[in-house]
C-alpha positions as CSV (number, residue, x, y, z in Angstrom):
1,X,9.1,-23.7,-33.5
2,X,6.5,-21.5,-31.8
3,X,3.7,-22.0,-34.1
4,X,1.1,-23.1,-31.8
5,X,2.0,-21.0,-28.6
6,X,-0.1,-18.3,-27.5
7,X,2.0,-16.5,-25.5
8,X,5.2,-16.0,-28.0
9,X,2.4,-15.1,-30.4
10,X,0.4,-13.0,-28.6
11,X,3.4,-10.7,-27.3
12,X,4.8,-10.5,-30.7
13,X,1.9,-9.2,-31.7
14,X,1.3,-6.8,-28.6
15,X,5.2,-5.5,-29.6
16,X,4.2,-4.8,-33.3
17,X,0.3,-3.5,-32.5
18,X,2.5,-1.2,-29.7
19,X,5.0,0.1,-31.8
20,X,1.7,1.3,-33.8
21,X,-0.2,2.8,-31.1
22,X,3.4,4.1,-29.7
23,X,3.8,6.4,-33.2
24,X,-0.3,7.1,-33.4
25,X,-0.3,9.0,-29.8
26,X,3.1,10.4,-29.8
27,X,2.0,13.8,-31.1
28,X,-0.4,14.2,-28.1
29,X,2.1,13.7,-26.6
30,X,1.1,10.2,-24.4
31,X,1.8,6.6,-24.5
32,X,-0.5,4.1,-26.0
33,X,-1.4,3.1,-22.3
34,X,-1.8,6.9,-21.3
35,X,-4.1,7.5,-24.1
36,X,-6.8,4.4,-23.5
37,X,-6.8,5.4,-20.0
38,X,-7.8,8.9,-20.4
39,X,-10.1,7.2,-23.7
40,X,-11.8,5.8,-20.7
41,X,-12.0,8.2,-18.4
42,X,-13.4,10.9,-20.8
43,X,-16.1,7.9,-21.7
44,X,-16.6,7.4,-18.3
45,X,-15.6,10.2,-15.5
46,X,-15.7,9.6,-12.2
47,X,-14.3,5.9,-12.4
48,X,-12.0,4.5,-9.2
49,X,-8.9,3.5,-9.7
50,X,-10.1,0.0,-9.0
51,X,-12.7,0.7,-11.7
52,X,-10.2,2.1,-14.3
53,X,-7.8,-1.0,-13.4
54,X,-10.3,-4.0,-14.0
55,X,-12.0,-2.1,-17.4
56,X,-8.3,-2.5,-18.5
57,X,-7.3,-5.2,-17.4
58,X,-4.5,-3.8,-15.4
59,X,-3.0,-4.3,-11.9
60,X,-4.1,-1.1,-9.5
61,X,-0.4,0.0,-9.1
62,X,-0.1,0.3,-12.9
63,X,-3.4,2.2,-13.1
64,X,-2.2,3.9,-10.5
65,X,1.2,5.0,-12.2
66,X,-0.5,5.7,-15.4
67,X,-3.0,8.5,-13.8
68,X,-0.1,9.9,-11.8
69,X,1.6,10.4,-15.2
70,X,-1.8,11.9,-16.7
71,X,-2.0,14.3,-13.7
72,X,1.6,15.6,-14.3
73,X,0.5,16.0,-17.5
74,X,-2.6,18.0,-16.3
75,X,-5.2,15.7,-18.0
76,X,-6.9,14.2,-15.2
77,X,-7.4,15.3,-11.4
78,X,-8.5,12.9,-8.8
79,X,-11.5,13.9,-6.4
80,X,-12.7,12.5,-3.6
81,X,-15.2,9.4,-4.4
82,X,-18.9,10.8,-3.2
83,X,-19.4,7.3,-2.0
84,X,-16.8,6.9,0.5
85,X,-14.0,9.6,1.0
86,X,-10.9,7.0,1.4
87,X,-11.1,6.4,-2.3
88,X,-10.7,8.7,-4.8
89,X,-12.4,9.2,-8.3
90,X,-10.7,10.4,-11.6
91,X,-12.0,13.1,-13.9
92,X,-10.4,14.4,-17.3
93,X,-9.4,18.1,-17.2
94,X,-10.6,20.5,-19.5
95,X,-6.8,20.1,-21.0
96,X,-8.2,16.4,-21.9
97,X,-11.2,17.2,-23.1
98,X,-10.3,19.3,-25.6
99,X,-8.1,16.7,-27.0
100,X,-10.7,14.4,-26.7
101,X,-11.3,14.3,-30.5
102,X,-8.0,14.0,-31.4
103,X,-7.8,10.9,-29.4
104,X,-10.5,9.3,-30.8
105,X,-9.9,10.1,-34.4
106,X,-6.2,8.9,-33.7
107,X,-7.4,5.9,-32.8
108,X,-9.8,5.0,-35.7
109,X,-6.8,6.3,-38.0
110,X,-4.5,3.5,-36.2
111,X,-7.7,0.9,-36.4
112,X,-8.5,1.7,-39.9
113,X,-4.8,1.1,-41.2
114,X,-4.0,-1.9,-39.4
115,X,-7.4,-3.6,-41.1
116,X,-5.9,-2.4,-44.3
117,X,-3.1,-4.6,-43.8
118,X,-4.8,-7.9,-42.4
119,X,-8.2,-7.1,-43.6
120,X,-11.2,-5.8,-42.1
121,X,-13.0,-9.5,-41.0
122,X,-9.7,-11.3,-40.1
123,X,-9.1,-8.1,-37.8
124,X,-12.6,-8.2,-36.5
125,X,-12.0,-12.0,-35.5
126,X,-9.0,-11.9,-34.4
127,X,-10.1,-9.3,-31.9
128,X,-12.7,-10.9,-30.5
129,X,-11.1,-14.5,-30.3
130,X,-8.5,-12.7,-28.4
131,X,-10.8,-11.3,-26.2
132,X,-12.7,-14.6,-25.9
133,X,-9.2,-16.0,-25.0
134,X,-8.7,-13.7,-22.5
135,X,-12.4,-14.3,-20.8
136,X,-11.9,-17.4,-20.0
137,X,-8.6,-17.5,-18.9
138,X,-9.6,-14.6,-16.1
């Protein structure tokens, strides 16, 4: 009945690739969204908010929910942007970068075993027509 829509088909596919992710981070004790932000903001410290929320494709007040919930955590603080002092920056604690390893291997573990079940090129397309799909429709 659904076979050629992309949104049934893409959610199904976030809930399953979520559950995943959901039992990957769970023993460092974040959420799947929790860990990509603070993937990103070990990457990258120092992003905005704004910055963290477009690289993710996120709405601000859902970035802005996930670093309160990283800052309760004590993995990132925010700091006054040098630029312009109403805006504020985000920087990984030493707390999160000393799981900053863990993260990443995590990750590839989560990676590597999904491309063991669909296969490393039909994972490697899928990803990037997804991605293409989601350029253009921006």
């Amino acid at each position: 009945m659904f076979d050629h829509c992309l949104y049934f088909n893409t959610v199904a596919l976030a809930r399953v690739v979520e559950r995943e992710w959901t039992r990957a981070f769970k023993p460092l004790g974040v959420t799947p969204s929790q860990g990509f932000l603070l993937r990103l903001v070990l990457s990258k410290p120092g992003l905005s908010q704004y910055e963290i929320a477009d690289e993710l494709t996120i709405s601000r007040p859902t970035a802005t929910r996930l670093i309160d919930g990283l800052q309760a955590l004590r993995l990132v603080e925010r700091r006054e942007a040098e630029h312009d002092a109403r805006h504020w920056a985000v920087f990984p604690t030493p707390r999160a970068t000393a799981m900053h390893q863990a993260l990443d291997a995590t990750s590839g573990e989560v990676t590597r075993r999904i491309q063991r079940h669909v296969g490393k090129e039909n994972f490697l397309d899928t990803v990037g027509k997804v991605r293409a799909v989601c350029s253009a429709l921006k």
